[in-house]
Every structure is written in structure tokens, then in C-alpha cells.
N, C-alpha and C positions, 0 to 999 in steps of 0.2 A: 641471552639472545638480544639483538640490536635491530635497530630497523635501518638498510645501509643508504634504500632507495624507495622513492614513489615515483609511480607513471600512471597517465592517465591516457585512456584510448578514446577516441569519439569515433560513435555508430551509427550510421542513421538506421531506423526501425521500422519499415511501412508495413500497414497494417492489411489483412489478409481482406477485410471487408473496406477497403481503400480509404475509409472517413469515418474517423469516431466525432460523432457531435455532442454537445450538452448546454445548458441552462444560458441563457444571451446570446446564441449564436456561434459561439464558440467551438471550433472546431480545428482536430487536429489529422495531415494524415501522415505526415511521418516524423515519428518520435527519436529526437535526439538523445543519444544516452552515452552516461561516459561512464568506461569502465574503468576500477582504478587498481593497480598492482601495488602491492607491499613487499617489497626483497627483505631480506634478512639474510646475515651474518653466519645462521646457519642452515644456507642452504632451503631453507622454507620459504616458500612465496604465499600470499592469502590473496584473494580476487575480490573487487566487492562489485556495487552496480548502482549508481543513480539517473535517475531519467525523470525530471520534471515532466509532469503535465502542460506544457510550454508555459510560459510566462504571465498568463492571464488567470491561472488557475492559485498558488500561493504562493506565497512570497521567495521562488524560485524559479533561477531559468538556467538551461543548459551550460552556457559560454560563462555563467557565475560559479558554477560547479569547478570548472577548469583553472579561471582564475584565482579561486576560493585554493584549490590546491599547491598553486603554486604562491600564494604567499603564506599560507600554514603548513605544509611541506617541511621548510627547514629547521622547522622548531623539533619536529620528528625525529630527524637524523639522530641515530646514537638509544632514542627509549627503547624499551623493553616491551615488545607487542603483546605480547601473554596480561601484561596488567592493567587491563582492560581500564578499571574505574580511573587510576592514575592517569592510564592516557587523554583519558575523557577531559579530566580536569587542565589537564593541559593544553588543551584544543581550544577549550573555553576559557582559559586564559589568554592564548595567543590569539585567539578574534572572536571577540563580543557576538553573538547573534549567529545567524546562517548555518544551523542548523543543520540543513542537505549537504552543506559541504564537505563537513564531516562524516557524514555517513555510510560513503564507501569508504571511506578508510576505517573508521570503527569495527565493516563487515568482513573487510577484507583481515582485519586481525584476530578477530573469532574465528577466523578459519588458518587462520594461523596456530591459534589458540588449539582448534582442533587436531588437527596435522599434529601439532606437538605431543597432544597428549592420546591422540591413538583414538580418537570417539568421535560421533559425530556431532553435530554443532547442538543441534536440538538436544543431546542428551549433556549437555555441558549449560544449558539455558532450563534446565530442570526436570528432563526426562521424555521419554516417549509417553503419551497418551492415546490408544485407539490405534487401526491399524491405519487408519487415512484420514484427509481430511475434506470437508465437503467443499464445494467450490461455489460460486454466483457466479451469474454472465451477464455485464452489462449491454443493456440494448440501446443503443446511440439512435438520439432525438428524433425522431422521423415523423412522418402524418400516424394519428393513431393505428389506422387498418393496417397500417405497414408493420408497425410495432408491435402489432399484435398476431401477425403473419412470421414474427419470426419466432417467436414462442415454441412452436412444434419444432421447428428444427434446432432448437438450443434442447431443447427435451430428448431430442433423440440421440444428441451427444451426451444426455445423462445428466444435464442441470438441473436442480429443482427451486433453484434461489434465482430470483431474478430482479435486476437491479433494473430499472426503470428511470430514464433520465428524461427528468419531468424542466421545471422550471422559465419555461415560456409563456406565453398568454394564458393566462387562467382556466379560458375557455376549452381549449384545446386540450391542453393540460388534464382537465377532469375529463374529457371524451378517453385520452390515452387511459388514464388509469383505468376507467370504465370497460376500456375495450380489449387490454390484455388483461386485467383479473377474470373476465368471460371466459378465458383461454387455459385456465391454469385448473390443474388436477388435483385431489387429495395427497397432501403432505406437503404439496409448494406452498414458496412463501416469496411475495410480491412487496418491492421495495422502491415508494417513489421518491428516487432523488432526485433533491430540487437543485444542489448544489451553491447556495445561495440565490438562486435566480427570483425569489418570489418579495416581494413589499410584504410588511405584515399582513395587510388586510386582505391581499390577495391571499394568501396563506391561508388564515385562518377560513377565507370565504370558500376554499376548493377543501380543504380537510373537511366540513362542515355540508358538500356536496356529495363526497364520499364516503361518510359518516358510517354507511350501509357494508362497507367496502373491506374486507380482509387484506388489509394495506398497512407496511410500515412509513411513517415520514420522516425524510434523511431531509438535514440540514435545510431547510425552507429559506431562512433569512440570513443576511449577509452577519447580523451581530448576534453576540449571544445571548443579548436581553431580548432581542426582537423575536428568537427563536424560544426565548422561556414564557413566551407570550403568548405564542403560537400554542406552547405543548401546553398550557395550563387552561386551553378553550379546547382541546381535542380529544378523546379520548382512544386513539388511537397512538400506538405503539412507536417509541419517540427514539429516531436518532440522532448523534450529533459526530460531526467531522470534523469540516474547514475550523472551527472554534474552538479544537481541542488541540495546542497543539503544548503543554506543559502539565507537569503536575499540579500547579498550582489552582489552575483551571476544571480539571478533572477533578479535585475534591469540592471544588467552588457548586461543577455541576450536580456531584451527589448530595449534597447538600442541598440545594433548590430542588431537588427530585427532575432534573432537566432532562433527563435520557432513560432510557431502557437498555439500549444500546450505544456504544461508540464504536468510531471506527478509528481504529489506530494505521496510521501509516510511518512507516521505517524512517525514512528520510523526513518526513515533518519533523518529527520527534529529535532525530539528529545519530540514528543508526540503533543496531541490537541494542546496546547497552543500556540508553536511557527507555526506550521502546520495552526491554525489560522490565523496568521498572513500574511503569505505567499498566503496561499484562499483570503484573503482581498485584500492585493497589488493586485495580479493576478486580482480579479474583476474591481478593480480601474484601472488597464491598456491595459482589454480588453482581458487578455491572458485568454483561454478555458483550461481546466483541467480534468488529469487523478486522481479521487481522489481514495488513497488504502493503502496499508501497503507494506511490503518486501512480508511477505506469514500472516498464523496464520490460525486458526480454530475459535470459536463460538463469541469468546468474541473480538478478534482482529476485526472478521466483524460486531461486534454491535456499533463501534468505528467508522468503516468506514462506516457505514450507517448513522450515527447521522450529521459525518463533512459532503456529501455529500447531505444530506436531507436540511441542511443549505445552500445551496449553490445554486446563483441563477441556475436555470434552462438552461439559454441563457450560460452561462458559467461551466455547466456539461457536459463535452465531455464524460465518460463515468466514470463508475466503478465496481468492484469485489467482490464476494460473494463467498472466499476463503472459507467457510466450506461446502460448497459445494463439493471440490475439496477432501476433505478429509472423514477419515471412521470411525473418534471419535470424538463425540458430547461432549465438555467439558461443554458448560451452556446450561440448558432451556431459554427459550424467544428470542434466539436471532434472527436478519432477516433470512426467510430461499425464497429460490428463489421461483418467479412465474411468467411461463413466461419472462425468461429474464430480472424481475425486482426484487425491493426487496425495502421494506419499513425499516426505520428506529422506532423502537418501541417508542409509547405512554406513557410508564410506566416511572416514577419517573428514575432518573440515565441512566446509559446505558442499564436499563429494564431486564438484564440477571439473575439467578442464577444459580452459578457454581455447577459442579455434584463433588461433595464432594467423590463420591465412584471413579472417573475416575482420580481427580486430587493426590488424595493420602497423603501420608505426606509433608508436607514442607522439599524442601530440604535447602533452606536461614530460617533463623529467626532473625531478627533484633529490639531489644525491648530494 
């Protein structure tokens, strides 16, 4: 099998609550996302999906995705999509670095991958574990009362993880956590991400206010020493993100005892494959995980249900069901929430088909 063609689509994604905000003021309200096609030779197509968190959030943005494809694109033409590691390697031989760029195309050949071999993605990345998996809902930055008002209704859609995006003024900051932990029931679990937004000393001075506080703290400081600085004055339950984005770093942090937790995302990492790897290590060394993407609508989360459904259970601290968050449906089949959870599909590949009328023409074509 050959790979004869890539195309990519661009979607804009606006979001059902009009403005996701976080840490510096940053804020997005509609999410650019490109979706990429993989043809082949025989007859097999695979979908994949990236969507930066626009351009202020990590070292990716939208119109880089596009461009990324079309100069690593041709090197494609002619591989073998089924051999996953191989193609990998050759990705990162034809361009150094950019990670996300690669990524839908990596997802889109796992689902090629699938397709071919008759199973679905998550059972070809290690197997089904559980019949579901649980979800988080992030609550975008607002006055505390506000943030702590939306609590019951993220509950009554069945969330019990909630992601808390902290990182502005200290002060406030600790009123928020203060004011949605009031709000949360037996079995929930309260996670303030800072997103890098905090100085160390601000950090440690607001961990050290909440001391009292059944709180996890996600990524406080911009670097990873600043953050292993943070976790080693707090004794509160320690995650790490923006900082994690290779293996090399992942064993760097188990080593310093840096985390409790990581969150892994698809496209940081540079799609399933290396993302797989990183899920492994982490099982192998005990570390619990956020598994998800940067953002994405239908197809990004039929990705992120497949790597998540693979993954032991004892080591799924939680995950995301991003097309939820959003007000256009780009594939059929993909997970849609129940309850707070969401299965990864049965079907052959990542189980989805794209809406052909919503994705539109190809703005890449690489043949």
C-alpha cells in the first residue's frame, strides 16, 4: 500500500459558550483546525485532526499546520502508511522540530492502519480497557462566583473532573479555587490550572493559601525548574503539561519526582505514535495521565478516545470530549458524551466519516 495523496481542510470551530479564556488573558473564541486526508493506492483513506490552541499557547499555530504539510507532504508520496515507526522517522528526518505538523498525518495513518486490518484503532494501540472513559470540563477564567456557578451545570451533564483555569492575579486566583472547591461533591476532583501563568513566588504563595484545599496544581510556572520548585514547597498533588513535550523530559521529571500527574497531548508530542510511547513509559513508571489534544472538534476526539480507551484504567486520571465544546460537527461516528463519559468507537479505523459538505474544498493538496 502507498500513500498517493495529502489534503488538508481548514475549519473554523466556535465554541458553544462563545469564549474560552485562560492564564494572561488569553483568550480564544473560534478555533481554527485543519483537517488532514491520507489517500492511498488502495482505495483506503485515514482522517486525522489538528487544532492549536492559537498561537500564544505552544510552540504551534494554525496557518503553520498547512504550511508544515505542504512542505513535508512530498516526501510522503509513494511510503507505506501501515509502518507507522518508519514513517515517523521519516517525518523527522524531512523537517527537524514541529511536532503538530505531523500529527494529523501520523492519525490519519493509524486509521488507515485500522481500516486495513479490520479493528479499531484503540485495539491496535493495546487494547480495550473499561467500558468508558471519564471526561474533565474545563471552566474558562471568569470572576470567581461566576466560576463557581457553573459547577452544577457541568455536574448535571455528569462531569466530576474539573479543570479550573487559574493563572492570573494571585489574589483572585485563590478566591477562585476557594470558591469552586465550596461547590464540588464527594468523588470530584478539582484541578487548578495555571497554564504557566504564575511567577514562582506567586505560586508557591497561592499553593500555600490553599494548603487546606483538596486541589490538584497543573503547570504553575512557565519552566520546568521553576515548576520543580513550586512542587517541592507544596504538598499538594502535582501536575505537569506545557513542559512535557518529549521523552527525554518525561524521565528527567520522574526522576526529580516532578509530577503526579502529566498531561499528555497528541499534537505536542507529534501524533499516536510517539504519544504512544510516552502512555507506555508513564504506565511503566507509575505516572497517572491527562490524556487529550491542544483543542479540535470530531475527529481530534475520536483520536483521543481510541489513545485513552487503550490505557490502563489505574493510570487514566482523566480526559476530554473537545467536540462537545464546540457548534460544528465535522465527522459522523465520532465519541459524543454521556454522562461525563465517552467511549471510543467499535468500527474499523478511528470509526468516523468526515461531513464532506462542512469540510469544503481542500486548501493543501499534496500528490
Amino acid at each position: 500500500m502507498k500513500i498517493t495523496r495529502i489534503l488538508a481542510y481548514r475549519v473554523e470551530l466556535p465554541l458553544h459558550e462563545v469564549t474560552y479564556k485562560w492564564s494572561g488573558g488569553k483568550s480564544v473564541t473560534v478555533f481554527d483546525s485543519t483537517i488532514v486526508r491520507v489517500d492511498t493506492d488502495a482505495g483506503i483513506t485515514g482522517w486525522g485532526e489538528v487544532c492549536p490552541l492559537g498561537p500564544f499557547y505552544l510552540p504551534a499555530y494554525a496557518d503553520g499546520v498547512r504550511a508544515g504539510i505542504r512542505e513535508l507532504g512530498p516526501h510522503l508520496i509513494g511510503q507505506d502508511p501501515r509502518q507507522l515507526v518508519r514513517l515517523n522517522h521519516l517525518m523527522d528526518a524531512a523537517l527537524k522540530g514541529h511536532p503538530y505538523v505531523k500529527s494529523g498525518i501520523d492519525i490519519a495513518c493509524w486509521d488507515i492502519l485500522g481500516q486495513f486490518a479490520n479493528l479499531p484503532v484503540c485495539e491496535l494501540l493495546g487494547g480495550r480497557y473499561g467500558e468508558s472513559i471519564r471526561l474533565y470540563r474545563a471552566i474558562s477564567q471568569e470572576s470567581p462566583d461566576e466560576m463557581a456557578a457553573k459547577v452544577a451545570s457541568y455536574r448535571a451533564e455528569g462531569y466530576s473532573r474539573f479543570q479550573l483555569k487559574v493563572g492570573g492575579d494571585p489574589d483572585t486566583d485563590i478566591a477562585r479555587i476557594f470558591a469552586v472547591a465550596a461547590k464540588l461533591q464527594p468523588g470530584d476532583r478539582l484541578v487548578a490550572d495555571a497554564n504557566t501563568g504564575w511567577t514562582q513566588h506567586e505560586a508557591v504563595r497561592i499553593a500555600k493559601a490553599v494548603r487546606d484545599v483538596d486541589v490538584y496544581i497543573e503547570q504553575p510556572c512557565l519552566t520546568y525548574e521553576e515548576c520543580l520548585a513550586v512542587r517541592r514547597q507544596t504538598p499538594h498533588p502535582f501536575v505537569l503539561d506545557e513542559n512535557i513535550d518529549d521523552l527525554g523530559v518525561l524521565l528527567r521529571a520522574k526522576s526529580d519526582l516532578a509530577m503526579d500527574v502529566v498531561n499528555l497531548k497528541i499534537s505536542k508530542l507529534g501524533g499516536l505514535t510517539k504519544i504512544r510511547q510516552a502512555r507506555d513509559l508513564c504506565v511503566s513508571m507509575g505516572i497517572a495521565m491527562t490524556l487529550e489534544d491542544s483543542w479540535g472538534g470530531d475527529i481530534a476526539t475520536a483520536a483521543i478516545a481510541h489513545l485513552a480507551h487503550s490505557t490502563p484504567e489505574a493510570f487514566r486520571f482523566t480526559s476530554t470530549d473537545f467536540n462537545s465544546y464546540v457548534t460544528v460537527s465535522t465527522a459522523t461516528g465520532a465519541p459524543q458524551r454521556v454522562n461525563g463519559f465517552m467511549q471510543a468507537s467499535t468500527a474499523p479505523g478511528l470509526g468516523i466519516q468526515p461531513r464532506m459538505d462542512v469540510l469544503g474544498a481542500p486548501v493543501v493538496t499534496v500528490a
